[in-house]
C-alpha positions as CSV (number, residue, x, y, z in Angstrom):
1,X,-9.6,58.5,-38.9
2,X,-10.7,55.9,-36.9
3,X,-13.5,57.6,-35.7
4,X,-14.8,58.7,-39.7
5,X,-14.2,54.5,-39.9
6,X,-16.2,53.7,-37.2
7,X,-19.0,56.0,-38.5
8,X,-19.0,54.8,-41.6
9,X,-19.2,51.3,-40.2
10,X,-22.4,52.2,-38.5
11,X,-24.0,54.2,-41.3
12,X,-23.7,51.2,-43.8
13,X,-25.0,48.7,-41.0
14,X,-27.9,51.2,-40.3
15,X,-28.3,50.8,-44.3
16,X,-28.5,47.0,-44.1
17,X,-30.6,46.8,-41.4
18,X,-33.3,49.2,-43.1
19,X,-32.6,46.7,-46.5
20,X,-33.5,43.9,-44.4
21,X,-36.5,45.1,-42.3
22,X,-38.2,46.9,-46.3
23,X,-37.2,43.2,-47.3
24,X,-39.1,41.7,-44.6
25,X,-42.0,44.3,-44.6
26,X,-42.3,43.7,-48.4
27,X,-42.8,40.4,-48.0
28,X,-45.1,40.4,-45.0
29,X,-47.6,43.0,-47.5
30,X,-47.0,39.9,-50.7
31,X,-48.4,37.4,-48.6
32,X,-51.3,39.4,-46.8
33,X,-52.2,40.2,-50.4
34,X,-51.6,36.8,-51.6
35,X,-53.8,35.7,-48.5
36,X,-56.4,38.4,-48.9
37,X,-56.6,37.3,-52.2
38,X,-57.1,33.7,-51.9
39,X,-60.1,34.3,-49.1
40,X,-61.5,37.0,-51.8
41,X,-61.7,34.4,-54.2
42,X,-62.7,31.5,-51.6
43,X,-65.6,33.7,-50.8
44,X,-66.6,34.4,-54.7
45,X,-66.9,31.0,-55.3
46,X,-68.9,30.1,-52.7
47,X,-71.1,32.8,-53.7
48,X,-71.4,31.7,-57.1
49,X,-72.2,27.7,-55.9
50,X,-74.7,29.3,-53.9
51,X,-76.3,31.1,-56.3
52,X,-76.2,28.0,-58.8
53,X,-78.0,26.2,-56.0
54,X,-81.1,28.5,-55.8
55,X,-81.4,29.1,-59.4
56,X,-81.4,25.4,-60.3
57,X,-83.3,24.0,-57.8
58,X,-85.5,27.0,-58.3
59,X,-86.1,26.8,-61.6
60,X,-86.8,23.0,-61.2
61,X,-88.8,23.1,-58.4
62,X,-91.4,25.9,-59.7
63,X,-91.0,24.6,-63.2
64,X,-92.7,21.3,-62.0
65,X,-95.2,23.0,-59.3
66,X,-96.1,25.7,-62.7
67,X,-96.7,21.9,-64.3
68,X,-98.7,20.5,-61.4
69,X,-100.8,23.6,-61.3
70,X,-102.6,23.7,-65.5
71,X,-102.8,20.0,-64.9
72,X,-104.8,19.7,-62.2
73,X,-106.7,22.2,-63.2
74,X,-105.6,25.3,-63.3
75,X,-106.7,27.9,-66.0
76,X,-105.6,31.7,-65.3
77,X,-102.8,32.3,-67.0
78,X,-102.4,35.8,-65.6
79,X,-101.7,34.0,-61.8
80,X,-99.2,31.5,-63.6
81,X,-97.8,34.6,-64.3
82,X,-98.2,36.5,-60.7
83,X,-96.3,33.6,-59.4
84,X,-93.4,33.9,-61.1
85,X,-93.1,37.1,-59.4
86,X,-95.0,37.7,-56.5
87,X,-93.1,36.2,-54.0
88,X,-90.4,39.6,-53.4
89,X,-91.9,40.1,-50.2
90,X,-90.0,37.2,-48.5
91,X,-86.7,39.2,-49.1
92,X,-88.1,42.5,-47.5
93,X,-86.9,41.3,-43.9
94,X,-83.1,42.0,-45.7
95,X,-84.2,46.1,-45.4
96,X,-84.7,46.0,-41.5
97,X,-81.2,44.1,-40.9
98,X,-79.0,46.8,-43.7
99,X,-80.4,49.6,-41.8
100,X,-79.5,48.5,-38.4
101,X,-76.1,48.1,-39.8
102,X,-76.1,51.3,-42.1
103,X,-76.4,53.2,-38.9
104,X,-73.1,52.4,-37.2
105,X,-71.5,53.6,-41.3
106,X,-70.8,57.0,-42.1
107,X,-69.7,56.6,-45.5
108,X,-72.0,55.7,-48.2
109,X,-71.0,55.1,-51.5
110,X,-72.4,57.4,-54.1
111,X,-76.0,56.2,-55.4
112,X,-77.2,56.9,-59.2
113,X,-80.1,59.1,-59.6
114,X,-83.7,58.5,-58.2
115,X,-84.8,58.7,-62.4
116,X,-82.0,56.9,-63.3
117,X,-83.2,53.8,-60.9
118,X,-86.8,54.5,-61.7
119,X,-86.5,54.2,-65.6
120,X,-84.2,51.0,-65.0
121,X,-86.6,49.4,-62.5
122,X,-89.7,50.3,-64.4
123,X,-88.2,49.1,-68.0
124,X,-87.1,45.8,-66.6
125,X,-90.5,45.2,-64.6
126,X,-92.7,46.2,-67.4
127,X,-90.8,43.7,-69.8
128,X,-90.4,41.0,-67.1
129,X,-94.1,41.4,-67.0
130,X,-95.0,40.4,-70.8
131,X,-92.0,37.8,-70.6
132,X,-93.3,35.8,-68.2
133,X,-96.8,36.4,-69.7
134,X,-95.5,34.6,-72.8
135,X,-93.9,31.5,-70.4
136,X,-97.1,30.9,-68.8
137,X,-98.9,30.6,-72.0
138,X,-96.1,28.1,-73.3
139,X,-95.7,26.1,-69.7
140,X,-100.0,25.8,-69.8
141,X,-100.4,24.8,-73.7
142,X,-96.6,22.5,-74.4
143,X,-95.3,19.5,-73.0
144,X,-92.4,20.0,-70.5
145,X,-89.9,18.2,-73.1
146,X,-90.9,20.5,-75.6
147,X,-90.8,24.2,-73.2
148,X,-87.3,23.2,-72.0
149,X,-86.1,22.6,-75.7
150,X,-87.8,25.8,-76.8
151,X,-86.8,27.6,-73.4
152,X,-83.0,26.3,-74.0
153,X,-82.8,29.0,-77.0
154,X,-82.8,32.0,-74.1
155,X,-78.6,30.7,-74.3
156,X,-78.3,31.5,-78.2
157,X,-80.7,34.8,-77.7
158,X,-78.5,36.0,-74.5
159,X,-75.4,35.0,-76.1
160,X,-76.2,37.5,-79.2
161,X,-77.6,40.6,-76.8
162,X,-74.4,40.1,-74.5
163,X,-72.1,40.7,-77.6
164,X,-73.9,43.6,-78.6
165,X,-74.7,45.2,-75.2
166,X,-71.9,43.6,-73.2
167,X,-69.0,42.3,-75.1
168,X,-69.0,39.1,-74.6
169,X,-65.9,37.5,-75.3
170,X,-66.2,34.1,-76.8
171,X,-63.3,31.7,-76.7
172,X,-63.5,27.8,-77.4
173,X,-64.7,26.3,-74.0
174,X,-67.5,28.9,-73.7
175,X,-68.4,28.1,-77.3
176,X,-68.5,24.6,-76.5
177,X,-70.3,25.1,-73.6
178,X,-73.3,26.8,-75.3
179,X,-73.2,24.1,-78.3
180,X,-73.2,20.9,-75.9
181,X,-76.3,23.4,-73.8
182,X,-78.1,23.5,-77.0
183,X,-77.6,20.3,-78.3
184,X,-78.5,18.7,-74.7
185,X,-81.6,20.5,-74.9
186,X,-82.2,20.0,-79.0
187,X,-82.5,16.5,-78.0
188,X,-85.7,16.6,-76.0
189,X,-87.5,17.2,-78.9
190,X,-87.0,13.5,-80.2
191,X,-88.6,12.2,-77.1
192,X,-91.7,10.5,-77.9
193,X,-93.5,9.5,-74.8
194,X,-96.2,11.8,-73.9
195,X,-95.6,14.2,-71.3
196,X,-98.9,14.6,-69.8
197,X,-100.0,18.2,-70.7
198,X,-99.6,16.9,-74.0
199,X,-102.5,14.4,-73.8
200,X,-104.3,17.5,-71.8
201,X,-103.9,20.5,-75.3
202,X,-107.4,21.0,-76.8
203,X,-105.8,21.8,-80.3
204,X,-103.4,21.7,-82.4
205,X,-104.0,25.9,-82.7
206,X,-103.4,25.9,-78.8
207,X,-100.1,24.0,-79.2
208,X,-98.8,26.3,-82.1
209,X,-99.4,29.1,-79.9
210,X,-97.7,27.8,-77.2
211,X,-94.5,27.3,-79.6
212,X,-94.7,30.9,-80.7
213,X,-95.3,32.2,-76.9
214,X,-92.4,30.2,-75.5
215,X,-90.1,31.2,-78.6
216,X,-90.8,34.9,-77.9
217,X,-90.1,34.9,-74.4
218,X,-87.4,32.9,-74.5
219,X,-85.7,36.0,-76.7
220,X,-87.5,38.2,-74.1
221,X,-85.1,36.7,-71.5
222,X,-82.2,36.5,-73.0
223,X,-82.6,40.3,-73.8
224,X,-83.9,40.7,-69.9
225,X,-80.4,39.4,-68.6
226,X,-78.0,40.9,-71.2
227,X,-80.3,44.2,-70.1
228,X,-79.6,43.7,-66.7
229,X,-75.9,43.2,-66.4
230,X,-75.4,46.2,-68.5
231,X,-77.7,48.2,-65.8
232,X,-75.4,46.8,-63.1
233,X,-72.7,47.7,-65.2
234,X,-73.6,51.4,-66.0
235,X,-76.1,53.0,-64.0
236,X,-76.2,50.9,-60.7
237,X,-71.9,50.3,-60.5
238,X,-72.3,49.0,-57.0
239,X,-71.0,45.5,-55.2
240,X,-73.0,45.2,-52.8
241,X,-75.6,42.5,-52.0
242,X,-78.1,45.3,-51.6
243,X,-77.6,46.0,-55.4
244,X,-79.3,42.4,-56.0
245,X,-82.1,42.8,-53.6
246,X,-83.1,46.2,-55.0
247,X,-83.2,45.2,-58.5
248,X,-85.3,41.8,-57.6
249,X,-87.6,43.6,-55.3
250,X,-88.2,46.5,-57.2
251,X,-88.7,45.6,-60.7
252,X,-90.6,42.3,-59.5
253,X,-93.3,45.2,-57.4
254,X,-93.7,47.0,-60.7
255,X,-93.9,43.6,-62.6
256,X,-97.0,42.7,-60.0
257,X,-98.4,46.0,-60.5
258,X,-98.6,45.5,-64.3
259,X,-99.8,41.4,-63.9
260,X,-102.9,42.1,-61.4
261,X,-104.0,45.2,-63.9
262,X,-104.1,42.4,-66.7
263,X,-105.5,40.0,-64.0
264,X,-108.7,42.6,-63.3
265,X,-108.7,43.5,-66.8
266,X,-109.2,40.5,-68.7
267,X,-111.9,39.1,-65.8
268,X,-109.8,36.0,-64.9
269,X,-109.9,36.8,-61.5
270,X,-113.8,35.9,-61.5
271,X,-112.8,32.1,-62.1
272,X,-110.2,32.1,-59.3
273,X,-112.7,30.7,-56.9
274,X,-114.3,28.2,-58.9
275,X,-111.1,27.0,-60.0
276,X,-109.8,26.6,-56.4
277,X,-113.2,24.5,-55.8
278,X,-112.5,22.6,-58.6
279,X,-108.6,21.9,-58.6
280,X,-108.4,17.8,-58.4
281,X,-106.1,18.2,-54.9
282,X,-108.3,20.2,-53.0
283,X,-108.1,23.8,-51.8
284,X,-105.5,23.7,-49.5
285,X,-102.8,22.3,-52.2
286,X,-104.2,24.8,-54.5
287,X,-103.2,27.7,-52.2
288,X,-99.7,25.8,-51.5
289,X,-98.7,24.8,-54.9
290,X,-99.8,29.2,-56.0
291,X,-97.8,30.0,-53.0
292,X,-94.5,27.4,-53.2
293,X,-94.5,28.3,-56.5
294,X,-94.1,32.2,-56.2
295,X,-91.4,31.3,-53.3
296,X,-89.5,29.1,-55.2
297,X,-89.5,31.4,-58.3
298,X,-88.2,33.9,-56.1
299,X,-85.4,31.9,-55.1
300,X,-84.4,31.1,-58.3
301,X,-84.5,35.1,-59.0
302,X,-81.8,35.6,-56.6
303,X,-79.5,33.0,-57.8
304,X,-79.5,34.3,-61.4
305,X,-79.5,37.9,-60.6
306,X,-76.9,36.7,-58.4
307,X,-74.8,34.9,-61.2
308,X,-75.3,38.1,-63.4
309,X,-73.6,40.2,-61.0
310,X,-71.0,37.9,-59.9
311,X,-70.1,36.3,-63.8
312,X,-72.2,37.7,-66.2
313,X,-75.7,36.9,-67.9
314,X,-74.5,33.8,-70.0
315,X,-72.6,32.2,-67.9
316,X,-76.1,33.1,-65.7
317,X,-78.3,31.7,-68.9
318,X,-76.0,28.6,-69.1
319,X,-76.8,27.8,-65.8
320,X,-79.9,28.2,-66.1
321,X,-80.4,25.9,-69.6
322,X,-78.2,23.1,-67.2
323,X,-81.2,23.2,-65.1
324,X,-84.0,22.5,-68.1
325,X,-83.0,18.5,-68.7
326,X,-83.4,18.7,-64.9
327,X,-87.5,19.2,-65.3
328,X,-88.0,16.3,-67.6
329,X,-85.8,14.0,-65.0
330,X,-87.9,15.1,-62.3
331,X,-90.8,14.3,-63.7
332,X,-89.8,10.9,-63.7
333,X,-89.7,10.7,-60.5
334,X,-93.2,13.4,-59.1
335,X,-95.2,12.9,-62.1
336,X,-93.7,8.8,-63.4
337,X,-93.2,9.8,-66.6
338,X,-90.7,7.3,-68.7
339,X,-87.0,8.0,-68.5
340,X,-85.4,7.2,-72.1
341,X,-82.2,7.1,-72.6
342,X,-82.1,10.3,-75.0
343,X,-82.9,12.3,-71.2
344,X,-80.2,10.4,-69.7
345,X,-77.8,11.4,-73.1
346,X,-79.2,15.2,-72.6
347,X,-78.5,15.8,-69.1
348,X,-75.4,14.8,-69.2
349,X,-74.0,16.4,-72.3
350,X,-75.7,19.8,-70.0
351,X,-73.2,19.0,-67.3
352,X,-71.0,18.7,-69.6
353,X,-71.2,22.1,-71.2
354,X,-72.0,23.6,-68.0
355,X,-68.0,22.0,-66.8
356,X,-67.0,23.8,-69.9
357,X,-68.2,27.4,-69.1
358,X,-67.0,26.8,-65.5
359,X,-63.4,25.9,-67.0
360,X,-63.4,28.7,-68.6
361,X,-64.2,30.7,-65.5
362,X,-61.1,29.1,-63.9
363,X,-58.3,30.7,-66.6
364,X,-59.9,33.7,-66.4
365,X,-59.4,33.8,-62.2
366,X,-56.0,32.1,-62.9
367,X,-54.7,34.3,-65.8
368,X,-55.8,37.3,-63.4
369,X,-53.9,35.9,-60.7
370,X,-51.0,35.5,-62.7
371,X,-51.0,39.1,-63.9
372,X,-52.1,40.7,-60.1
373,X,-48.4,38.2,-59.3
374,X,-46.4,39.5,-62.1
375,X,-47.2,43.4,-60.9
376,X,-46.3,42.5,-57.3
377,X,-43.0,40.4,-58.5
378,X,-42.1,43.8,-60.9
């Protein structure tokens, strides 16, 4: 009897001890998760102030350079158009360093068609083509208050195509978040001081089209974005970096393609020498302000692809309508226009929209947090 006792014993100590260690082991995996978690997170965040760096400062930057360029000068609207694009090439280095490292990986993950890519990348090109088209035409005939005001309407436009193509939730802060955008932008149009290029328009014909133009292609980008996170979604389903670079690089090549054919076609390119003799800063800031610009665009390119991928394509189009009181501001400061107080009132009902849209970004991690806790706790 003794012996059954003593066995027993040992059996039900064996037991505890095997409790105790799954116990421990369970709780070491809960808080490897919990910390896995936590640097996943950390790292998506940077990512996304990262992006909202390029794209703003970007935008800004060749927004104000695009400016710089029909006022001192410059007439082609075809290479106000090649800029916005043309400047892919300074990613191509990113090809040579995936390759070194895709040699050491065995596993790839499954890629969509070569047709499937082609038809996405040759859609989005060809429309990113006649888009930017239109923006030139409204950035070389309107006054920078009035583009950004009209260009702020991409938001509303995106917002629709996202609920349609994406289904875009909308809950209270993102809705105020895309009023206080608009409204930040809306108020621009009040501004009475003239901004330049206004003093520069030949007509009042000239202006009208430059309203039309800039309306269109506003629309034309907010369809462009809704358009390309549903690619990502759909066709592409990757999350890799290399998802980004491939659809910049390749629908901005076919987007060149199509801009030089117009460029040839419609004879502009005969006046690009004169017009570089001609342009009030000389030829040397002619060739840097054409190529700063089409390196900046680029930049900006990556941080709203970027934002696209990593959020979606309004929070993407929020950001970038944050960044359009921005131009006026800095124009202040390159081109000493007047600073009112309805710029000062815009940009900062912008930031506060943007806050909105980020807040709401913040339940969504947290209530996904909370349910990812809840599974591990059940």
């Amino acid at each position: 009897m003794e012996e059954v006792q003593e066995k027993r014993l040992q059996i039900t100590e064996s037991d505890q001890i095997a409790k105790e260690a799954n116990s421990t082991e369970s709780s070491e995996t809960i808080i490897n998760e919990a910390r896995i978690t936590h640097k996943t997170n950390y790292k998506k965040w940077f990512k996304i102030s990262l992006y909202i760096i390029f794209l703003l400062l970007g935008q800004s930057i060749a927004t104000l350079l695009g400016r710089l360029y029909f006022d001192k000068g410059g007439k082609s609207k075809w290479l106000g158009t090649l800029v916005q694009l043309a400047g892919f090439p300074i990613l191509l280095p990113y090809y040579i360093i995936t390759a070194t490292k895709q040699k050491t990986n065995v596993s790839q993950p499954k890629q969509p068609t070569l047709s499937k890519l082609a038809l996405v990348y040759v859609s989005l090109g060809l429309f990113l083509a006649a888009d930017c088209y239109l923006f030139s035409i409204g950035l070389m005939y309107l006054p920078v208050s009035t583009y950004s005001l009209i260009s702020a309407s991409q938001l509303a436009f995106n917002a629709i195509f996202s609920f349609f193509l994406n289904s875009q939730k909308f809950t209270p802060p993102i809705i105020n978040s895309l009023v206080l955008l608009t409204i930040s932008s809306t108020l621009l149009v009040f501004q009475t001081d003239s901004e330049g290029s206004a003093t520069n328009m030949a007509s009042k014909a000239k202006y009208t089209i430059g309203f039309i133009c800039t309306v269109a292609a506003s629309a034309g980008y907010g369809l462009v974005l809704s358009l390309t996170q549903l690619f990502f979604n759909r066709v592409i389903k990757s999350d890799s970096f290399k998802a980004i670079v491939d659809m910049i690089v390749f629908r901005s090549f076919v987007a060149c393609l199509a801009i030089v054919v117009g460029l040839f076609v419609s004879g502009e390119w005969r006046g690009l020498k004169r017009e570089m003799d001609e342009f009030e800063l000389g030829k040397v800031s002619y060739v840097m302000t054409v190529i700063w610009t089409a390196i900046l665009w680029k930049v900006y390119t990556v941080g709203c692809v970027g934002l696209i991928f990593e959020v979606s394509s309004l929070f993407s189009n929020a950001v970038c309508v944050l960044g359009l009181p921005i131009v006026p501001v800095a124009a202040v400061i390159f081109f000493h226009d007047g600073m009112s107080e309805l710029k000062g009132v815009a940009m900062a009902l912008a930031v506060w929209g943007f806050v909105s849209y980020v807040y709401q970004q913040y339940l969504d991690d947290f209530k996904s947090k909370k349910v990812k806790k809840d599974g591990q706790m059940s």
